[in-house]
C-alpha beads as a LAMMPS data file, in Angstrom:
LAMMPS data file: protein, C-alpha beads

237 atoms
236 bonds

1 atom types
1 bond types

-500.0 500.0 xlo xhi
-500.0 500.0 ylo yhi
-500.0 500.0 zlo zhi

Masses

1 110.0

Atoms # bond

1 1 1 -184.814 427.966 368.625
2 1 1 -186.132 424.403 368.030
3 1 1 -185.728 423.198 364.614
4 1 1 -183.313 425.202 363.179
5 1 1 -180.353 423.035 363.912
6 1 1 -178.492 420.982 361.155
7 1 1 -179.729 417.949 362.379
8 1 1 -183.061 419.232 362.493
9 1 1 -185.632 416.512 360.216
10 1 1 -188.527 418.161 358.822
11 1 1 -192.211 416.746 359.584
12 1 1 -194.020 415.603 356.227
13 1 1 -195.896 418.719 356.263
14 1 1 -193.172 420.654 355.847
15 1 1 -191.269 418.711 353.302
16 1 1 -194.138 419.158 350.608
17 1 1 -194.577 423.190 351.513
18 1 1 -190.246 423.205 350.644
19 1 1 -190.882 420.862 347.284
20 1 1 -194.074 423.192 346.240
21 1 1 -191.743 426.222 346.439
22 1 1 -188.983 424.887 345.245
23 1 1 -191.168 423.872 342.309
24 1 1 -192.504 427.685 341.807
25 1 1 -189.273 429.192 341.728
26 1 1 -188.803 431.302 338.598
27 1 1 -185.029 430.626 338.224
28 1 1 -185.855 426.772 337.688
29 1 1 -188.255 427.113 333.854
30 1 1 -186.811 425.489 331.602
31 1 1 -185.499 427.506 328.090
32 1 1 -185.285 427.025 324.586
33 1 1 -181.535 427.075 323.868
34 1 1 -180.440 429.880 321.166
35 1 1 -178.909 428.845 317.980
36 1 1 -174.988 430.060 317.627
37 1 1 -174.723 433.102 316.555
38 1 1 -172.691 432.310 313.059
39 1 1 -175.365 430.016 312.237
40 1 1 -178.422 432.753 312.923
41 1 1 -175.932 435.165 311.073
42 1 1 -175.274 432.391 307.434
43 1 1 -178.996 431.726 307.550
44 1 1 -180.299 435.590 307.223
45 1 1 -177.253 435.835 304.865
46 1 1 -179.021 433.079 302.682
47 1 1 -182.082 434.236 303.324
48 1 1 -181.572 438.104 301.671
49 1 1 -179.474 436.394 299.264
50 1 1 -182.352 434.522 298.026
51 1 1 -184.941 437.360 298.323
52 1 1 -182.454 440.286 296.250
53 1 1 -181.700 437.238 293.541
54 1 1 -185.784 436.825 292.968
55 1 1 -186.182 440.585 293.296
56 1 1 -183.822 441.095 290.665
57 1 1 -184.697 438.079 288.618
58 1 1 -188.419 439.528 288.408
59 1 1 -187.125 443.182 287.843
60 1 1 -184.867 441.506 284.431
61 1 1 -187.623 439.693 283.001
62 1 1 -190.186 442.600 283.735
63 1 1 -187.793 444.664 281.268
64 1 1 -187.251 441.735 278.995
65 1 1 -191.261 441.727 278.367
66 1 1 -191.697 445.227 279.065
67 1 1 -192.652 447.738 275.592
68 1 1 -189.109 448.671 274.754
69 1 1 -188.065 451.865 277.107
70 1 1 -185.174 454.010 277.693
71 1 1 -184.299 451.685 280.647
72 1 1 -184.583 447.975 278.754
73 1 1 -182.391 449.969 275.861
74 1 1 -179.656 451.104 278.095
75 1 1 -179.528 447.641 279.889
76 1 1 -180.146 445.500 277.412
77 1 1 -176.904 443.419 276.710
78 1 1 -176.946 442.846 280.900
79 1 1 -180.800 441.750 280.529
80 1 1 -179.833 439.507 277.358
81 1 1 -176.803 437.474 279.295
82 1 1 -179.429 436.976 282.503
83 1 1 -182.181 436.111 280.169
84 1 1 -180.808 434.094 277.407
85 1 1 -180.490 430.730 276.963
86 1 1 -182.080 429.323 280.399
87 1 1 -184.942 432.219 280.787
88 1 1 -185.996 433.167 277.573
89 1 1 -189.753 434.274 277.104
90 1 1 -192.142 434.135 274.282
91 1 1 -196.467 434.287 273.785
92 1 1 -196.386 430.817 272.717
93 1 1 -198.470 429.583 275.430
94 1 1 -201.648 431.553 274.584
95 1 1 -200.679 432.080 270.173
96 1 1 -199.244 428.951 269.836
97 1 1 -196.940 428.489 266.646
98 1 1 -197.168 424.598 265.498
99 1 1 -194.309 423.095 263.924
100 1 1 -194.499 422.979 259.719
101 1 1 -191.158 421.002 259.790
102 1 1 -189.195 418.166 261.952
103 1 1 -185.441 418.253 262.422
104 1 1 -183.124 415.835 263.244
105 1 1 -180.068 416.467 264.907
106 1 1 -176.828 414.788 264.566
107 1 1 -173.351 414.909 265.763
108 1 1 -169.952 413.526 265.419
109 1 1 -166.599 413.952 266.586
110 1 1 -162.880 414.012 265.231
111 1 1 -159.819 413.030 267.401
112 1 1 -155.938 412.892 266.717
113 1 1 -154.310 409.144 266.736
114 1 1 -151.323 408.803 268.438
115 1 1 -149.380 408.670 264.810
116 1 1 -151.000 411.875 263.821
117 1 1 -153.691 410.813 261.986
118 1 1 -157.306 412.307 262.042
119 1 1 -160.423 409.979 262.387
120 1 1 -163.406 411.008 262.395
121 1 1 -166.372 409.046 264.309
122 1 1 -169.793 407.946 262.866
123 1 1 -172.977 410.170 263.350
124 1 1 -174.500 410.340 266.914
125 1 1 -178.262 411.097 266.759
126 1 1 -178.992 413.859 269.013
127 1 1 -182.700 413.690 268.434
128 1 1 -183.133 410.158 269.019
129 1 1 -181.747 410.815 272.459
130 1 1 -184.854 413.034 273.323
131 1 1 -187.489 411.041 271.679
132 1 1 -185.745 408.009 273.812
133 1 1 -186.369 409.993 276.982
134 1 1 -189.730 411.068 275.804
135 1 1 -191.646 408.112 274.489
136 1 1 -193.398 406.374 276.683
137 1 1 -192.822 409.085 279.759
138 1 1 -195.791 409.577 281.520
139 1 1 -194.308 413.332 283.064
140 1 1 -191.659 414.392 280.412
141 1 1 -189.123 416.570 281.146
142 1 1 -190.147 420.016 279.828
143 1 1 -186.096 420.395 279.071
144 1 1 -185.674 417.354 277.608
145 1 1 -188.052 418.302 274.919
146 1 1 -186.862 421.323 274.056
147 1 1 -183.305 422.249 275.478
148 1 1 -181.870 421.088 271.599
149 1 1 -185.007 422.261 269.528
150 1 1 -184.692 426.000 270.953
151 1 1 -181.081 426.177 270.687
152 1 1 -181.200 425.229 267.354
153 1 1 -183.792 427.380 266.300
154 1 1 -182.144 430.562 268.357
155 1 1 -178.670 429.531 266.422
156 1 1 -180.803 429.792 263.225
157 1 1 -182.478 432.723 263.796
158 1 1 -179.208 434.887 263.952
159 1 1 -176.766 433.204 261.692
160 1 1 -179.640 432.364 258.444
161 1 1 -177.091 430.282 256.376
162 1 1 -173.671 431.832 257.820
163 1 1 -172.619 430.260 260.225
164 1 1 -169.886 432.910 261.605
165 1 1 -171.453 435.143 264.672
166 1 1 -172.238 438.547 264.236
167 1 1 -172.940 439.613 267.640
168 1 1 -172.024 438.561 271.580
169 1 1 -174.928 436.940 271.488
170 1 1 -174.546 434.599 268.371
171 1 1 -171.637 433.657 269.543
172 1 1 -172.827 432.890 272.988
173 1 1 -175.740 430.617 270.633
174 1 1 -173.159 428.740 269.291
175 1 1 -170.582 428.113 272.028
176 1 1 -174.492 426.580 273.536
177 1 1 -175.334 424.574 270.723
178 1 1 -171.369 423.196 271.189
179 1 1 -171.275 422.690 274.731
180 1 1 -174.582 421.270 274.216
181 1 1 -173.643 418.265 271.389
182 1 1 -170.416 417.989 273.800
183 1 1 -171.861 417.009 276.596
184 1 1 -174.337 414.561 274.941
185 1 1 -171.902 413.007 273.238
186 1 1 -169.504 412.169 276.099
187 1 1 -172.613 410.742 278.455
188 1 1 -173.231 408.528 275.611
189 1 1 -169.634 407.368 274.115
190 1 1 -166.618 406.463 274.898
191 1 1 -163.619 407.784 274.041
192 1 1 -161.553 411.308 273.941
193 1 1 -162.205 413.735 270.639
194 1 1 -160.793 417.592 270.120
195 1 1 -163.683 418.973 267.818
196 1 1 -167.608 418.411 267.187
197 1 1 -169.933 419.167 263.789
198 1 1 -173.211 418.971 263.672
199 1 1 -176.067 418.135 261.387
200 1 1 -179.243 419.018 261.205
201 1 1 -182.149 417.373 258.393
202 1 1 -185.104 419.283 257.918
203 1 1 -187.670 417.232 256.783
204 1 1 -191.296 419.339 255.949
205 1 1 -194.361 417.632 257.707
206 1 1 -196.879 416.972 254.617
207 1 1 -200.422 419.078 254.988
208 1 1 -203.507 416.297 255.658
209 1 1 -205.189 415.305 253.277
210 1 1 -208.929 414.546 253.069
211 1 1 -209.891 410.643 252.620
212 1 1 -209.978 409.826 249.221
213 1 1 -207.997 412.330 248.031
214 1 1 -204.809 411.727 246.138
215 1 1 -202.181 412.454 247.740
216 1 1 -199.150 415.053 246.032
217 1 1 -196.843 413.559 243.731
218 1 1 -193.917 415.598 244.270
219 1 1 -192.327 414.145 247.463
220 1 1 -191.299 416.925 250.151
221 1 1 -187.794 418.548 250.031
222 1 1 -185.535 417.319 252.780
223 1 1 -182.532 419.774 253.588
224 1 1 -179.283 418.389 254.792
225 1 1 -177.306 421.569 256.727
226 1 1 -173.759 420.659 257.740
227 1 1 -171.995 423.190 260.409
228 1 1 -168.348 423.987 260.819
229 1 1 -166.248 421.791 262.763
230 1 1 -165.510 423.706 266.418
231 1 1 -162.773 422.751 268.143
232 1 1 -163.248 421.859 271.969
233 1 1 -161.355 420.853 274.792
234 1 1 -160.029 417.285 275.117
235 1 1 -163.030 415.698 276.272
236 1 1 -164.368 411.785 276.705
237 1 1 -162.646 408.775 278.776

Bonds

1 1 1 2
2 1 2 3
3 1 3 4
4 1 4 5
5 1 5 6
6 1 6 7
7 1 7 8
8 1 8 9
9 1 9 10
10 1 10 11
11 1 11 12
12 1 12 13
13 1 13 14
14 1 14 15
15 1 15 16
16 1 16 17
17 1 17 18
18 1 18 19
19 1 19 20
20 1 20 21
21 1 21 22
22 1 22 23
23 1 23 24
24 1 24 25
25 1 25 26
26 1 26 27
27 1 27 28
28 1 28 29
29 1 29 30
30 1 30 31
31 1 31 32
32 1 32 33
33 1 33 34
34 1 34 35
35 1 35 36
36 1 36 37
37 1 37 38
38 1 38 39
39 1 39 40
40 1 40 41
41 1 41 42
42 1 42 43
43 1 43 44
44 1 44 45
45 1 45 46
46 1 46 47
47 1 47 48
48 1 48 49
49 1 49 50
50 1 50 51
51 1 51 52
52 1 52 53
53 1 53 54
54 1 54 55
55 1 55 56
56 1 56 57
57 1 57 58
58 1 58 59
59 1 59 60
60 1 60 61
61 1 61 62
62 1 62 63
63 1 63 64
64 1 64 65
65 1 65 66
66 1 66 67
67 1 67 68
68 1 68 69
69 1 69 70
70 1 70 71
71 1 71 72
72 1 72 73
73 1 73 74
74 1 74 75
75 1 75 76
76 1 76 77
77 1 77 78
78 1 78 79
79 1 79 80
80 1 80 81
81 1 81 82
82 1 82 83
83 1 83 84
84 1 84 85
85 1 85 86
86 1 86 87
87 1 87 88
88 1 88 89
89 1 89 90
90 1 90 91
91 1 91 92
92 1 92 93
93 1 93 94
94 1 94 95
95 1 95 96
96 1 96 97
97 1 97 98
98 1 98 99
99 1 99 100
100 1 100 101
101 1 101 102
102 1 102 103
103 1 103 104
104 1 104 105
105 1 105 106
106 1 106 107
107 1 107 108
108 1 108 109
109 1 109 110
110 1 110 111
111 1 111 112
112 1 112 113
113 1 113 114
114 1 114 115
115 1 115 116
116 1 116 117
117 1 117 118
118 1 118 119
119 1 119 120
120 1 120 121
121 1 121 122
122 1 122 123
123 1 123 124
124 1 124 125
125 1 125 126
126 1 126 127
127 1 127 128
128 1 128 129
129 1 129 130
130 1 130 131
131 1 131 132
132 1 132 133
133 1 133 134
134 1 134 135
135 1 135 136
136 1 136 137
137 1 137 138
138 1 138 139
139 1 139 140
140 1 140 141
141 1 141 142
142 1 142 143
143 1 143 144
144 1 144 145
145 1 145 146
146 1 146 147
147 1 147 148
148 1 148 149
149 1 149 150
150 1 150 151
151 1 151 152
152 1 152 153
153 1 153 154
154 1 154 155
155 1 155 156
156 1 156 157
157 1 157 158
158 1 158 159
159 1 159 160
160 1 160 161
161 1 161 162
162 1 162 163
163 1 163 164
164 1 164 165
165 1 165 166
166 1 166 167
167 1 167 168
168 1 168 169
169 1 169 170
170 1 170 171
171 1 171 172
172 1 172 173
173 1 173 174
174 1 174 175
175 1 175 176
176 1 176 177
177 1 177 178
178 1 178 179
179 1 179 180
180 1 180 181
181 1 181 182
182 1 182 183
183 1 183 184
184 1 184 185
185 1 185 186
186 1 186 187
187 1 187 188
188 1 188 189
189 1 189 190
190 1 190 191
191 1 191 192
192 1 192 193
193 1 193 194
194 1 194 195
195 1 195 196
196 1 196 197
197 1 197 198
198 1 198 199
199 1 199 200
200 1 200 201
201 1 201 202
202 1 202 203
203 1 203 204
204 1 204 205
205 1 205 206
206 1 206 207
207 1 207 208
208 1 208 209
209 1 209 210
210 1 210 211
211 1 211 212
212 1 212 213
213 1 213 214
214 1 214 215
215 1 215 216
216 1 216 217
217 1 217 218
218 1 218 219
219 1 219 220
220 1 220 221
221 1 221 222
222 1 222 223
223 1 223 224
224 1 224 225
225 1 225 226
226 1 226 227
227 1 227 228
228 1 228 229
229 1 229 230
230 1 230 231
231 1 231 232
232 1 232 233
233 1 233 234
234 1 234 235
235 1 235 236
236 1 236 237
């Protein structure tokens, strides 16, 4: 037949009909490739990872809050180490409890000389560290301003004036309030030490007076609390 040899050349006619239906061909649309499979697999991993953490996050401070129960008892030293220090949770936001007293916080360390002698450093103000970071902050770190007051006044509430730990959590309280003076002290000195004490001065804020009034003659008491010396490991540069 004419036309259907190889050296056939179609007419223009025909040329745009085989382009249009070369164009319509299925086969030819153009797909969204699929991402590898051990990548799709890790990211649903992550995902239900993330969704049974907050599941389980809610459901431990739900029974941290919760009236106390037979389930809150029976878990409660597994809902203490989730909870405490990081999530702990009080009323304080709607019965707020205003401070009668200010504290101030101080450190220092002890180290071994290379002829066997002990020195001991010179105080390192905690406190000051926080009120540095705070003054003049527009948005203050929430931590900042608390992360030392809380742990002290947790470590208070279950040693009173002995300072050896009575429970898991005590001592958990104070290995905190160690770690805690540690790690302030190397950002902020130089220097390798093997143990830590603290300090803490409680200083009673006065009650306002009315103008005019005279104001009391007996100054406030100021407390001066020295803790033990805990050892730690070799830290500093």
């Amino acid at each position: 037949m004419e036309g259907t040899g190889p050296g056939h050349v179609l007419s223009g006619t025909e040329s745009m009909n085989t382009m249009e239906s070369s164009l319509q061909r299925p086969n030819d649309t153009v797909t969204t490739p699929e991402p590898p499979r051990p990548l799709a697999a890790a990211l649903v991993m992550a995902v239900a990872l993330c969704l049974a953490t907050s599941l389980v996050h809610v459901l431990l401070v739900f029974l941290h809050v919760a009236p106390p129960n037979q389930i809150s008892q029976y878990y409660s030293r597994q809902i203490n180490a989730w909870i405490y220090p990081l999530f702990e949770q009080n009323w304080q936001l709607f019965a707020p409890d205003p401070e009668s007293v200010t504290r101030q916080i101080s450190a220092r360390t002890t180290r071994t000389s290379p002829d066997g002698t002990t020195q001991i450093g010179e105080w390192f103000d905690l406190t000051a560290v926080d009120d540095s970071d705070v003054k003049h902050n527009i948005f203050p770190s929430h931590t900042t301003q608390n992360m030392l007051r809380r742990a002290w006044t947790s470590y208070l509430e279950l040693h009173g004036t002995d300072d050896k730990p009575h429970s898991a959590r005590a001592l958990m309280l104070q290995r905190y309030l160690r770690n805690l003076a540690t790690e302030r002290i190397t950002a902020h000195q130089s220097g390798t030490f093997q143990a830590v004490q603290l300090r803490v001065i409680t200083r009673p804020i006065a009650a306002p007076t009315t103008p005019g009034a005279p104001h009391p003659a007996t100054p406030t008491a100021v407390d001066t609390r020295y803790l033990p010396w805990w050892k730690v490991t070799p830290h500093g540069n």
